[in-house]
SEVEXMI-199627 format. One record per atom (N, C-alpha, C): residue in three letters; atom name; x, y, z. Coordinates in Angstrom, 3 decimals. Example, Ala and Ser with C-alpha at 12.3 -4.5 7.8 and 13.67 -1.06 7.14 Angstrom:
<atoms>
<atom><code>ALA</code><site>N</site><X>13.190</X><Y>-5.690</Y><Z>7.800</Z></atom>
<atom><code>ALA</code><site>CA</site><X>12.300</X><Y>-4.500</Y><Z>7.800</Z></atom>
<atom><code>ALA</code><site>C</site><X>13.200</X><Y>-3.300</Y><Z>7.800</Z></atom>
<atom><code>SER</code><site>N</site><X>12.850</X><Y>-2.250</Y><Z>7.080</Z></atom>
<atom><code>SER</code><site>CA</site><X>13.670</X><Y>-1.060</Y><Z>7.140</Z></atom>
<atom><code>SER</code><site>C</site><X>12.900</X><Y>0.030</Y><Z>7.870</Z></atom>
</atoms>
This chain:
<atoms>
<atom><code>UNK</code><site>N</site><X>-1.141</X><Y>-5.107</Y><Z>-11.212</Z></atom>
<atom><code>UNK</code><site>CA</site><X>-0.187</X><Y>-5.772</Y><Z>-12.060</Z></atom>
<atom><code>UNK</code><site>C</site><X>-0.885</X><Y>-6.851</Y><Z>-12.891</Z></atom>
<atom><code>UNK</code><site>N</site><X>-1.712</X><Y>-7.679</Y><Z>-12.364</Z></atom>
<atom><code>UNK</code><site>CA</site><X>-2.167</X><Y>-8.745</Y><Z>-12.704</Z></atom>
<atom><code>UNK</code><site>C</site><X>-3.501</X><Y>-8.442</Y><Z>-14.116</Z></atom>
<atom><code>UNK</code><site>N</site><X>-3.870</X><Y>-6.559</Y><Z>-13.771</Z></atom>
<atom><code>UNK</code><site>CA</site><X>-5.102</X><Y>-6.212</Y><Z>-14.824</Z></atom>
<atom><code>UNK</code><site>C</site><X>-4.169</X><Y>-6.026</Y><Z>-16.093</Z></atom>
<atom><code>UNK</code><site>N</site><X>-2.969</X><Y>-5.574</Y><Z>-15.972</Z></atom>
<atom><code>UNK</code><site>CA</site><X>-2.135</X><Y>-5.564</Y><Z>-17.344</Z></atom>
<atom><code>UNK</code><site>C</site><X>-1.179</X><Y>-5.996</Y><Z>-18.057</Z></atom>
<atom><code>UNK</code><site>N</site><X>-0.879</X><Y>-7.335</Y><Z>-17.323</Z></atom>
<atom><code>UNK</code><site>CA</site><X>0.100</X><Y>-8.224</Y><Z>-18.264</Z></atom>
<atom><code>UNK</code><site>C</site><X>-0.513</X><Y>-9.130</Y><Z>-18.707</Z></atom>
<atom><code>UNK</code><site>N</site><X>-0.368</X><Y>-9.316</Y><Z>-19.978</Z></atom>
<atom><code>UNK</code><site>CA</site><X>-1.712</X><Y>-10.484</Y><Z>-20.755</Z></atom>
<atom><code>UNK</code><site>C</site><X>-0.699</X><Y>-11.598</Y><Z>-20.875</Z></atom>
<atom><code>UNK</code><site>N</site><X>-1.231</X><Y>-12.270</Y><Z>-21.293</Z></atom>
<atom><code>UNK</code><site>CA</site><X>-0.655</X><Y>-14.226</Y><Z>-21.326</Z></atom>
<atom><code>UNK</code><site>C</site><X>-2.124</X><Y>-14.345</Y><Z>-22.509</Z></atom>
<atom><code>UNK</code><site>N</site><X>-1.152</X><Y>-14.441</Y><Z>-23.774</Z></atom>
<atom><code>UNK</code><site>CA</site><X>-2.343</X><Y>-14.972</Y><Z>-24.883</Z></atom>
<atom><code>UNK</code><site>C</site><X>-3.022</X><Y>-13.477</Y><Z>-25.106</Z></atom>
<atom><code>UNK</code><site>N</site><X>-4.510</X><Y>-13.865</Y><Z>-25.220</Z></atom>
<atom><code>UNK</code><site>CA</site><X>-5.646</X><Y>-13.118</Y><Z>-25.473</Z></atom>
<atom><code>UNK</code><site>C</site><X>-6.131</X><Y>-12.312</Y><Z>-24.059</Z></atom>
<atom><code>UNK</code><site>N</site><X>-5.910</X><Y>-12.685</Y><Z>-22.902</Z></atom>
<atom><code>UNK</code><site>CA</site><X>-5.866</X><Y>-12.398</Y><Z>-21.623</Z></atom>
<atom><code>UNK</code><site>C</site><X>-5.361</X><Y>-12.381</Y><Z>-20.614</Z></atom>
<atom><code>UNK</code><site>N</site><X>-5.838</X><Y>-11.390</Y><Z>-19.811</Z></atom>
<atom><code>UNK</code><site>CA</site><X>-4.827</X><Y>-10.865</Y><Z>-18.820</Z></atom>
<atom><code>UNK</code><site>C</site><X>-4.708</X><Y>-12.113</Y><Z>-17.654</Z></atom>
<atom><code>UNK</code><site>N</site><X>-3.591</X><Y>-12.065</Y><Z>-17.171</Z></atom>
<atom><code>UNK</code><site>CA</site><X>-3.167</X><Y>-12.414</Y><Z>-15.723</Z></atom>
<atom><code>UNK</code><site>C</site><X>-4.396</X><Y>-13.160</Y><Z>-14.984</Z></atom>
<atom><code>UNK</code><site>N</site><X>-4.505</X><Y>-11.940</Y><Z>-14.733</Z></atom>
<atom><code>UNK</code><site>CA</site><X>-5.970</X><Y>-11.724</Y><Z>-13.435</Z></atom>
<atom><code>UNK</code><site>C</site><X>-7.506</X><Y>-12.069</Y><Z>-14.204</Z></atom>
<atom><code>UNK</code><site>N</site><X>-7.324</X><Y>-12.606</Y><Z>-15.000</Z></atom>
<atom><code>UNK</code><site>CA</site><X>-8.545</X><Y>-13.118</Y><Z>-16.409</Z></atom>
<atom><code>UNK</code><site>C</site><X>-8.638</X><Y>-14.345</Y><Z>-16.252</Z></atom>
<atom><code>UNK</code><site>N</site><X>-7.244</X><Y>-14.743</Y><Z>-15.847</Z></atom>
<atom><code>UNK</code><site>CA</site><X>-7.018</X><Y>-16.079</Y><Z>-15.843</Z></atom>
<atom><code>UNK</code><site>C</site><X>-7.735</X><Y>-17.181</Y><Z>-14.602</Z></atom>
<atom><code>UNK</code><site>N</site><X>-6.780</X><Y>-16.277</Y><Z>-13.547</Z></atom>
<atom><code>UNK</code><site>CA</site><X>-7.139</X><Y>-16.261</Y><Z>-12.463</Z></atom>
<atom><code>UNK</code><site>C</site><X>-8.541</X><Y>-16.464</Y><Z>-12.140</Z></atom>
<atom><code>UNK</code><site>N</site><X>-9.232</X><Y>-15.584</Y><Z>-12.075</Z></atom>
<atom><code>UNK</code><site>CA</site><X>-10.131</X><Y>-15.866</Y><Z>-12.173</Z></atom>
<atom><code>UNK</code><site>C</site><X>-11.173</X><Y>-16.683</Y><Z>-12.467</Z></atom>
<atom><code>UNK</code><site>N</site><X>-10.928</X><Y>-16.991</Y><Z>-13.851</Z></atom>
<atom><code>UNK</code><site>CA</site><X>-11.247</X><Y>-17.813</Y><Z>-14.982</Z></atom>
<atom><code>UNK</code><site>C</site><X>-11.365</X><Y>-19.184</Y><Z>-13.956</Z></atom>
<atom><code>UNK</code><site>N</site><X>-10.266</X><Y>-19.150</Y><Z>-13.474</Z></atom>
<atom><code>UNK</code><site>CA</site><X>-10.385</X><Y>-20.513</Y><Z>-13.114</Z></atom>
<atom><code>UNK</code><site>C</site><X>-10.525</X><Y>-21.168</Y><Z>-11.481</Z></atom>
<atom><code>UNK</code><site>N</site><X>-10.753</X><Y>-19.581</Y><Z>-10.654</Z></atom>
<atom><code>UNK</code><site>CA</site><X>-11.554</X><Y>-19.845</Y><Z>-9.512</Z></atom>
<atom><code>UNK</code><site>C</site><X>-13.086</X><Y>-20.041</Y><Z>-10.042</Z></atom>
<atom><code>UNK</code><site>N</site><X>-13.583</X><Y>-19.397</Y><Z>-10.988</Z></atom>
<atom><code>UNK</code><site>CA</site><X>-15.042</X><Y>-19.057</Y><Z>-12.019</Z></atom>
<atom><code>UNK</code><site>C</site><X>-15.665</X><Y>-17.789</Y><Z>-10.677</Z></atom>
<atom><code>UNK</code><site>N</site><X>-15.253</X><Y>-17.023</Y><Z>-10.968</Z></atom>
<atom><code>UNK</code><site>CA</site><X>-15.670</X><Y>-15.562</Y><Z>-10.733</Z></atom>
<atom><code>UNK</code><site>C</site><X>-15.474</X><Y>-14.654</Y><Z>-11.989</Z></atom>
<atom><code>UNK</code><site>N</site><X>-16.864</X><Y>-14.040</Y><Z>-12.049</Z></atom>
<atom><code>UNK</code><site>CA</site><X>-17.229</X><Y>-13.650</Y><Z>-13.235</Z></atom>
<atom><code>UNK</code><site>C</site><X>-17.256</X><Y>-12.320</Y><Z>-13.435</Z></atom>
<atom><code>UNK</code><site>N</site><X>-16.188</X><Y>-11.306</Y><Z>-12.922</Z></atom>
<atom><code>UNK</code><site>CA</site><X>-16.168</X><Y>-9.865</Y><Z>-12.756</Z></atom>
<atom><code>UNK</code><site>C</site><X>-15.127</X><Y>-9.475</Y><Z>-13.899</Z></atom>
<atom><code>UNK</code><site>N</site><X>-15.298</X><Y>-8.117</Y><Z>-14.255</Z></atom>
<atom><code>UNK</code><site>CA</site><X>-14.638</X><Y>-7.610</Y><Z>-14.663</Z></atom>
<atom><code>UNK</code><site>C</site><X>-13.053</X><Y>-7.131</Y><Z>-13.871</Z></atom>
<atom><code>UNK</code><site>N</site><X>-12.220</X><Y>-7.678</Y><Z>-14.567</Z></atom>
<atom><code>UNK</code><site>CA</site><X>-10.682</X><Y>-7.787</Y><Z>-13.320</Z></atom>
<atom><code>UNK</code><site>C</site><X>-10.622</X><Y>-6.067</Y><Z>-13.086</Z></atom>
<atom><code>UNK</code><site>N</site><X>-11.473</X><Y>-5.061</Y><Z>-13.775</Z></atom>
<atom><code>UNK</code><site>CA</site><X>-10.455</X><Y>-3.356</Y><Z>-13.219</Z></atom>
<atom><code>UNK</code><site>C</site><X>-11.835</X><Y>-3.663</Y><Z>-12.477</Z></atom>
<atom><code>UNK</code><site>N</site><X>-12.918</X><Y>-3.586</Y><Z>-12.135</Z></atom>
<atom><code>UNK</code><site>CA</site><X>-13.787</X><Y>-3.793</Y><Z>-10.699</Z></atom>
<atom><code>UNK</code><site>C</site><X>-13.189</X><Y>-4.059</Y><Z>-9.697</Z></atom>
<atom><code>UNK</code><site>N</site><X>-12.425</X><Y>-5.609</Y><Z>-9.523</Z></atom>
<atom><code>UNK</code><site>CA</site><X>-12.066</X><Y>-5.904</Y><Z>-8.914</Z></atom>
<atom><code>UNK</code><site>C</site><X>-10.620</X><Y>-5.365</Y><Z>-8.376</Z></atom>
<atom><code>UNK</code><site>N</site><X>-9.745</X><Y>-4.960</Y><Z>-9.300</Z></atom>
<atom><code>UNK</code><site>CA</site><X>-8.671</X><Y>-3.943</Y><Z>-8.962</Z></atom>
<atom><code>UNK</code><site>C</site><X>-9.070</X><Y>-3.148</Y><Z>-8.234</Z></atom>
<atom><code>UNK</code><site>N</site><X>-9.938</X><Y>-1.773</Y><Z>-8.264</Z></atom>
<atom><code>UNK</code><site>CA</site><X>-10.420</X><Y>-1.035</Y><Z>-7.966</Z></atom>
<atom><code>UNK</code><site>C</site><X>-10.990</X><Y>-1.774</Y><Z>-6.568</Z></atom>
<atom><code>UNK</code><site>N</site><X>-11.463</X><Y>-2.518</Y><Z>-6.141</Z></atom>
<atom><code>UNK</code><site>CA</site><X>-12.012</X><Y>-2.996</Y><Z>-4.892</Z></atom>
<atom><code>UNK</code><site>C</site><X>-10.904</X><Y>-3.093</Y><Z>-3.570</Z></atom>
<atom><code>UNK</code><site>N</site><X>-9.672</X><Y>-4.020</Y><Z>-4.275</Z></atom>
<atom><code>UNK</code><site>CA</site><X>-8.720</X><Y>-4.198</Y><Z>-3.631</Z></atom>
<atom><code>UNK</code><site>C</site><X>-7.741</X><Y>-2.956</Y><Z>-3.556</Z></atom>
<atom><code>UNK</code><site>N</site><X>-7.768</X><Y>-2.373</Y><Z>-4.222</Z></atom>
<atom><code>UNK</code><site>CA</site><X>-7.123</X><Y>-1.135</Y><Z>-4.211</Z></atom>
<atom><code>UNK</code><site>C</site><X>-7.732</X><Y>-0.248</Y><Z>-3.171</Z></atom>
<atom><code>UNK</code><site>N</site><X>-8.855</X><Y>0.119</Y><Z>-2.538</Z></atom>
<atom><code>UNK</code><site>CA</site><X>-9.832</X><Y>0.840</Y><Z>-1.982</Z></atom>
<atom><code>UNK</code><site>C</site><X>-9.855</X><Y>0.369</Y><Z>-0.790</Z></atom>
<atom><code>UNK</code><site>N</site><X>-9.564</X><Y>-0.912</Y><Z>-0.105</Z></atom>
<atom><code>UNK</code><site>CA</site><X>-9.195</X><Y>-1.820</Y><Z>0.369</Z></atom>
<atom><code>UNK</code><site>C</site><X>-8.077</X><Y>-1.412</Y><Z>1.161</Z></atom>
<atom><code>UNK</code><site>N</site><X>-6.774</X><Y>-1.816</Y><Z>0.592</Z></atom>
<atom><code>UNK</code><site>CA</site><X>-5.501</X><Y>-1.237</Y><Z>0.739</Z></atom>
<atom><code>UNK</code><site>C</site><X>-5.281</X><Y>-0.049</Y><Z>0.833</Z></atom>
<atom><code>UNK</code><site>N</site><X>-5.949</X><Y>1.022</Y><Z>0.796</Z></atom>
<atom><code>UNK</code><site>CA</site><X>-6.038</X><Y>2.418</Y><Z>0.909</Z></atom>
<atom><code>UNK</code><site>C</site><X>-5.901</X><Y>2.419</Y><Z>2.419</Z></atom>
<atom><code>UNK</code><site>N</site><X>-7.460</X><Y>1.716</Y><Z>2.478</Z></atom>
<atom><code>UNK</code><site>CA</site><X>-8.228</X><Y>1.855</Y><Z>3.875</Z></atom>
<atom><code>UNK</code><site>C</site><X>-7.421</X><Y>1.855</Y><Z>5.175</Z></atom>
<atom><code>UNK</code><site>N</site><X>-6.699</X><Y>0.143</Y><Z>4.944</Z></atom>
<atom><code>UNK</code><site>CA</site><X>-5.797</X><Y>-0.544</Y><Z>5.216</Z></atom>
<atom><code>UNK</code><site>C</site><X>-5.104</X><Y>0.596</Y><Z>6.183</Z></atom>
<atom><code>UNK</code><site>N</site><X>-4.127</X><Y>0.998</Y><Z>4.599</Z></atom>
<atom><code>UNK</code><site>CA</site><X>-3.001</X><Y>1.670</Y><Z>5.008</Z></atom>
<atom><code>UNK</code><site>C</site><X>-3.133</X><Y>3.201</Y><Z>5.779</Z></atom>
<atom><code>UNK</code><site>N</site><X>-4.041</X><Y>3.466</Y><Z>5.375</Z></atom>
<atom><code>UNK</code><site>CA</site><X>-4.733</X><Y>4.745</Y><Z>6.603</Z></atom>
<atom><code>UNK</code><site>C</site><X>-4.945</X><Y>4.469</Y><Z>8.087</Z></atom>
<atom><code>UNK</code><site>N</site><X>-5.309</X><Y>3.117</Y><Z>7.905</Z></atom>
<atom><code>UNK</code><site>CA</site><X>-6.043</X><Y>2.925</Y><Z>9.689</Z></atom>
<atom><code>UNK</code><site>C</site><X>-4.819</X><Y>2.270</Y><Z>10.311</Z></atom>
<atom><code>UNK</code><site>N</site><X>-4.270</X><Y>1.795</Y><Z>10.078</Z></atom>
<atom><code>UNK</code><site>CA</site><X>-2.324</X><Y>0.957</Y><Z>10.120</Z></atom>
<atom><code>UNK</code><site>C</site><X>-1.070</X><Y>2.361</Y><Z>9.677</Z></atom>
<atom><code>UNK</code><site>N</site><X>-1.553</X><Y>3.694</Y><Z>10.085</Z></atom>
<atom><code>UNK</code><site>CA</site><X>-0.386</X><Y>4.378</Y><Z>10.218</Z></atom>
<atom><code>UNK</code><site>C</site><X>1.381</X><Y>4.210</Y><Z>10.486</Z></atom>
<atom><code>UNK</code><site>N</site><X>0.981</X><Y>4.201</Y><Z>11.327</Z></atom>
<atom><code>UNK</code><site>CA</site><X>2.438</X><Y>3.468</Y><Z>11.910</Z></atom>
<atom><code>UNK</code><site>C</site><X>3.203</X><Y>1.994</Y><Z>11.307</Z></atom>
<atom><code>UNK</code><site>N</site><X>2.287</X><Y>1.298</Y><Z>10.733</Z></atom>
<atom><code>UNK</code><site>CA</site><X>2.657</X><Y>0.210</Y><Z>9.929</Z></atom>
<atom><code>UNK</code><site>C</site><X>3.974</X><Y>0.563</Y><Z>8.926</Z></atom>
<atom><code>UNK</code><site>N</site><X>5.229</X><Y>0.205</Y><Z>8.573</Z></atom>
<atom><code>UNK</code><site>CA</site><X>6.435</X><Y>0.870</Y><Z>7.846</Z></atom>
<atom><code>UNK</code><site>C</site><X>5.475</X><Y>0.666</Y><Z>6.371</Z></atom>
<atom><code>UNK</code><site>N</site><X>4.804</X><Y>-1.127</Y><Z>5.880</Z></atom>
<atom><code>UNK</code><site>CA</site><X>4.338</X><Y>-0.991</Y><Z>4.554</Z></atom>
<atom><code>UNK</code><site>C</site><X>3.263</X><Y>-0.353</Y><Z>4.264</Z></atom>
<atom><code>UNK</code><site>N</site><X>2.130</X><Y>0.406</Y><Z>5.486</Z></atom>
<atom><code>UNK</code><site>CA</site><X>1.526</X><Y>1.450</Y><Z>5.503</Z></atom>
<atom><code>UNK</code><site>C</site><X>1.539</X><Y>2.851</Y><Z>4.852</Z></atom>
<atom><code>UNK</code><site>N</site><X>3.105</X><Y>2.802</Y><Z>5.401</Z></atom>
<atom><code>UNK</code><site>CA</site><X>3.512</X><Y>4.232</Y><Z>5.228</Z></atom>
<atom><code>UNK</code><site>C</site><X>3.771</X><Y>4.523</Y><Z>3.527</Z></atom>
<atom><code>UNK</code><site>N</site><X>4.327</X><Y>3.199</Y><Z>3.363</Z></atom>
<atom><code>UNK</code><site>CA</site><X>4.693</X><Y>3.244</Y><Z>1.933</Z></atom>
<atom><code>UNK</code><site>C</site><X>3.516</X><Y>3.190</Y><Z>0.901</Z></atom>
<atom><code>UNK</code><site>N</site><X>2.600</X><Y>2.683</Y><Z>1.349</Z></atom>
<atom><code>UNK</code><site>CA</site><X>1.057</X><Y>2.383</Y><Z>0.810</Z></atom>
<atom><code>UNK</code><site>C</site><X>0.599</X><Y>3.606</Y><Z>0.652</Z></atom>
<atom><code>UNK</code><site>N</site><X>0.302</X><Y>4.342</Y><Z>1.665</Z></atom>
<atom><code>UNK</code><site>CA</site><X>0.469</X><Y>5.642</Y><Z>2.190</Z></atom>
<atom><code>UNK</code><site>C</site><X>0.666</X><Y>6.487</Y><Z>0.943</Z></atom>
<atom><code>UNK</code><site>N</site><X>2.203</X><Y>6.494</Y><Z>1.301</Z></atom>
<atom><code>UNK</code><site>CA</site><X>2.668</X><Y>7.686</Y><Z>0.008</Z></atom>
<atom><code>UNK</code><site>C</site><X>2.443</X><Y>7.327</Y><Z>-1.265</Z></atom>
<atom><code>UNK</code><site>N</site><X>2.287</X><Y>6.502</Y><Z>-1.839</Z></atom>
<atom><code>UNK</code><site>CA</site><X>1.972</X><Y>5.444</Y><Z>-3.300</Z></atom>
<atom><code>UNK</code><site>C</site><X>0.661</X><Y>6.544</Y><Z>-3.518</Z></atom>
<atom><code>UNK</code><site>N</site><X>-0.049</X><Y>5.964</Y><Z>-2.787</Z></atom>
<atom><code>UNK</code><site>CA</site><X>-1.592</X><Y>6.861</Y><Z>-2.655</Z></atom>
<atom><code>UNK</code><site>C</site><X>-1.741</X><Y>8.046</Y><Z>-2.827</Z></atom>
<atom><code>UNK</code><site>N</site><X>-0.620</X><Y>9.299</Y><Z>-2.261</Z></atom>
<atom><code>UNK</code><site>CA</site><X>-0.891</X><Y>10.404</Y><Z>-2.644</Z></atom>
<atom><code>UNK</code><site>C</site><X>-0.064</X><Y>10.949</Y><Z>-3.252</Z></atom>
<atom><code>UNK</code><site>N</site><X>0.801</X><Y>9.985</Y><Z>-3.923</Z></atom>
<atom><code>UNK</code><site>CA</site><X>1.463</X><Y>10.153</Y><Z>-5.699</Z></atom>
<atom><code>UNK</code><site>C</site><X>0.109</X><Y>10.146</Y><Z>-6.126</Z></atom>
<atom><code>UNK</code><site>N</site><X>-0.047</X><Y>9.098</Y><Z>-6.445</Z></atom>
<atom><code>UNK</code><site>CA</site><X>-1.265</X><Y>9.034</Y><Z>-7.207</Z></atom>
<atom><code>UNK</code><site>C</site><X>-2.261</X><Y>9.479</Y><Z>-7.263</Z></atom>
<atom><code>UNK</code><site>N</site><X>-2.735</X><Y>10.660</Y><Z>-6.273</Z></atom>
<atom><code>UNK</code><site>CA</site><X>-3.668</X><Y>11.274</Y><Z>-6.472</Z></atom>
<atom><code>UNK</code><site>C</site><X>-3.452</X><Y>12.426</Y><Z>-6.713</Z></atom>
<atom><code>UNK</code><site>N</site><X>-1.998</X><Y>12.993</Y><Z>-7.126</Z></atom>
<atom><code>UNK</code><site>CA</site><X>-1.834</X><Y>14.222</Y><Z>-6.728</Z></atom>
<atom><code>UNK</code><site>C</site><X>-2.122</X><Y>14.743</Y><Z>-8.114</Z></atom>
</atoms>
């Protein structure tokens, strides 16, 4: 959410950043946390926001 709603000239998560001063490109870092939360939600089966993580995941890959 945060890689595609801009405020100004930049995004969200630009900002953010910006002003912890971490110097990544924000879809890297999407992509990290996303991969992350995959993991997450695979090894936490039984978890209910798992499950939902879960299926999100193989919408999206299908």
């Amino acid at each position: 959410m945060f890689s595609f709603t801009f405020l100004g000239e930049k995004s969200i998560g630009e900002n953010i950043l910006a002003a912890i001063g971490i110097r990544f490109p924000v879809m890297v870092i999407s992509m990290i946390l996303f991969i992350i939360s995959a993991f997450i939600g695979h090894k936490y089966i039984e978890n209910y926001g798992a499950k939902v993580g879960r299926n999100i995941l193989e919408v999206e890959n299908d």
